[in-house]
Residue, then its C-alpha position, 0 to 999 in steps of 0.5 A: x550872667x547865667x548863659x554859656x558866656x559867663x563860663x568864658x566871662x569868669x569874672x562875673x556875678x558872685x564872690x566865693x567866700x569859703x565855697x560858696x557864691x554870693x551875687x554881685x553886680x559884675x564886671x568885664x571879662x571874656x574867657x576862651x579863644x581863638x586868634x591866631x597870633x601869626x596873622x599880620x592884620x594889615x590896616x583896613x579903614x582904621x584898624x591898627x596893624x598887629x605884628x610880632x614886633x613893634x618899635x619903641x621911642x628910640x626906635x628899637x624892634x621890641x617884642x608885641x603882646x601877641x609875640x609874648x602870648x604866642x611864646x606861652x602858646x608854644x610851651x604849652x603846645x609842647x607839654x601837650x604834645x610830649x605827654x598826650x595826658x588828655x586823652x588817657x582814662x586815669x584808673x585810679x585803685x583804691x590801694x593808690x590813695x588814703x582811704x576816705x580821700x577820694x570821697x572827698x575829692x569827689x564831693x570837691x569836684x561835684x561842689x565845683x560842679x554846682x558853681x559851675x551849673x549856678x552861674x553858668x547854667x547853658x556852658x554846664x549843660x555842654x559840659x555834661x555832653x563830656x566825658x566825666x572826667x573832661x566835665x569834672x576839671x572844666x568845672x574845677x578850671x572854671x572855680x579857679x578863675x572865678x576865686x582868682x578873679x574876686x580876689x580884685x572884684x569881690x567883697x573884699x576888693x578894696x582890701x586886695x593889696x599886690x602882696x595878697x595876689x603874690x600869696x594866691x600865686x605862691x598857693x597856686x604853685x603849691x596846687x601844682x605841687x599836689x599840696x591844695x590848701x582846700x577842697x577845691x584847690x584839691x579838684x583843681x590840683x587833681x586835675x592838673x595832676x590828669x591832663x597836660x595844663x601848664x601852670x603858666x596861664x594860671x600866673x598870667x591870669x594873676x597878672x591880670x589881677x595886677x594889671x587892674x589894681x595898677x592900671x586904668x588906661x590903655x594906651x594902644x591896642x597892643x596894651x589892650x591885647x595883652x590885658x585880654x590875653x591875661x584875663x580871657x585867653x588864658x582860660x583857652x590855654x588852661x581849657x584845651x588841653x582838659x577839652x581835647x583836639x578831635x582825633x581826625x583834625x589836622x590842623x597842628x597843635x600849636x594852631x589850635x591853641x593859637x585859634x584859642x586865644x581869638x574867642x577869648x580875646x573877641x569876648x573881651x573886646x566885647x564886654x569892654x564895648x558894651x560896658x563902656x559906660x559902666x566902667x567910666x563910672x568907676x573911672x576907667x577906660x578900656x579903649x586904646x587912647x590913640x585910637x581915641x585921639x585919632x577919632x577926636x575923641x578924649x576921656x572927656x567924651x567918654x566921662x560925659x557919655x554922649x553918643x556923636x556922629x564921631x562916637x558912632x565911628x569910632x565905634x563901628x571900628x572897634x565892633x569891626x575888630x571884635x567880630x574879626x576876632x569872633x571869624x578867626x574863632x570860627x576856624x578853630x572850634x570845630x577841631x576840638x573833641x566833638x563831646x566839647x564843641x557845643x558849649x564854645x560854638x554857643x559861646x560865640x553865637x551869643x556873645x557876637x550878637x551882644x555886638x548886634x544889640x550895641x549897634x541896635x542901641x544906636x552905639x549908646x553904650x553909655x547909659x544903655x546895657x546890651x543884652x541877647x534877648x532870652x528869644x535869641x538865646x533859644x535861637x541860638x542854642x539850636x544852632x551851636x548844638x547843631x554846629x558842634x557836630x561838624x566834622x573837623x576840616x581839612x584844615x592844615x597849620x597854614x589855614x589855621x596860622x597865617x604867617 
């Protein structure tokens, strides 16, 4: 893809090998988000409820998905609100670094920017709205997750074993610990070095990787979110604290990261929607099988790719849910730094409107691909610009986090 959602869908159309990319059929996932993981989503229609705790066979509290999720968001909340790294200009001297290195992390951080501007072509024209040094670690995030992700979805795919993603971790840690094992580990590592990012949704997003080498079939929502979470809204958590939350906002830190999971989580949902029948032909199913027993519908059905009057239901059920989500993200967006805005409202206008294009396909997502016409893209670009300079609400901890 070459529009603003493919920086929130990192795992997209090309595989890195050395530094650059190389095109490829891609497959799912959604990035950036904004969910609040407090709200207790009560039934509506079929809709499941969502709480922070849920009862396992012998009938014990355990702890939800969005209860863990809200866990990370926490610490990182806290990290940024300890050190308020993201809003400081680092001057750096040239008698603080060996000579010649910072024309190197230069010439890392402009190579990050050239992925970022080759396979996400609008989300880098957004990121030039920012200040340089918020552009440059958004694009040094955006490279990190597009190599994490090839490491299960490149050339190399099948060779990919869960030894070799304990190696990336293990690399991942040593980036943290100022020791990158090439140039752009280095941007990526001086960018953390810079603003308040947390290792912790790096880790998550490996997960991710694991849950795809070990797992085909998602037996509740509860599983679907934390699969989301892992692959898409981690990169929220890695992005925010880079973006910066608008000075004259007053909604609570913790708050705005919890709206950032919902973008992410609504992406997800909708890749995993539209590419339903692209994904059955590799075998796998990304859709709660409870909820699919409870619409009389089977693995069967999704294999045999037949749109019914059950199917449609059902459908419409799970578009219900993503556009939730997509809602949720809308109270958050506009508390971020105004020079960030542009490209996440873009995000989400373009990427609810893939929703659109499935119902217009009269919920054919087996055999027929939904996409936002170039038309519409251009429609909507005005718009998300126009959007990113509202000012941000009044809106507390309450309006934005309902417990």
């Amino acid at each position: 893809m070459v529009v603003v959602s493919e920086w929130w869908r990192v795992r997209g159309n090309g595989r890195l090998l050395g530094s650059k990319f190389v095109g490829k059929n891609s497959r799912k996932n959604g990035s950036w988000s904004f969910y609040s993981l407090h709200d207790k989503h009560k039934k509506h229609g079929k809709l499941p409820v969502l709480s922070s705790l849920v009862a396992n066979t012998a009938g014990e509290a355990v702890m939800s998905s969005e209860q863990k999720v809200y866990d990370v968001v926490l610490k990182q909340a806290a990290l940024v609100k300890d050190q308020k790294r993201s809003e400081i200009v680092v001057d750096v001297k040239p008698d603080m670094v060996i000579p010649g290195t910072m024309y190197l992390l230069k010439e890392a951080y402009d190579r990050c920017g050239e992925v970022c501007a080759e396979y996400a072509k609008t989300f880098y024209l957004g990121t030039l709205l920012m200040t340089p040094e918020r552009r440059r670690a958004i694009w040094a995030i955006y490279v990190w997750c597009r190599r994490t992700d090839e490491l299960v979805d490149g050339h190399n795919a099948s060779h990919i074993t869960p030894t070799a993603l304990d190696r990336w971790e293990l690399r991942l840690e040593d980036l943290f610990a100022a020791r990158p094992y090439d140039m752009l580990d280095a941007a990526l590592s001086d960018t953390v070095s810079r603003f308040p990012v947390d290792i912790q949704p790096f880790k998550d997003m490996i997960e991710g990787m694991r849950m795809d080498l070990k797992k085909s079939r998602y037996e509740n929502f509860d599983e679907l979110y934390l699969y989301c979470y892992y692959v898409a809204g981690t990169v929220g958590l890695m992005s925010v604290p880079v973006m910066g939350i608008a000075p004259e906002s007053k909604a609570t830190t913790e708050s705005v990261y919890n709206a950032a999971l919902a973008l992410g989580i609504a992406n997800q949902l909708t890749n995993i929607l539209r590419d339903v029948g692209e994904d059955a032909r590799r075998g796998r199913i990304y859709l709660p099988q409870d909820e699919l027993a409870d619409a009389g519908l089977s693995d069967e059905d999704i294999f045999n790719g037949k749109v019914t009057d059950k199917w449609r239901n059902f459908m419409k059920i799970q578009i219900k849910r993503a556009r939730m989500f997509f809602k949720q993200a809308e109270q958050g967006v506009t508390e971020l730094s105004q020079a960030s805005r542009w490209p996440v409202w873009a995000s989400l206008l373009l990427y609810r409107q893939i929703l659109d294009e499935i119902e217009a396909n009269d919920y054919n997502n087996f055999t027929k691909r939904a996409y936002v016409s170039k038309a519409k893209k251009l429609l909507s670009l005005p718009m998300a610009y126009g959007k990113s300079f509202l000012s941000p609400s009044s809106h507390t901890q309450s309006s934005l986090l309902r417990v």
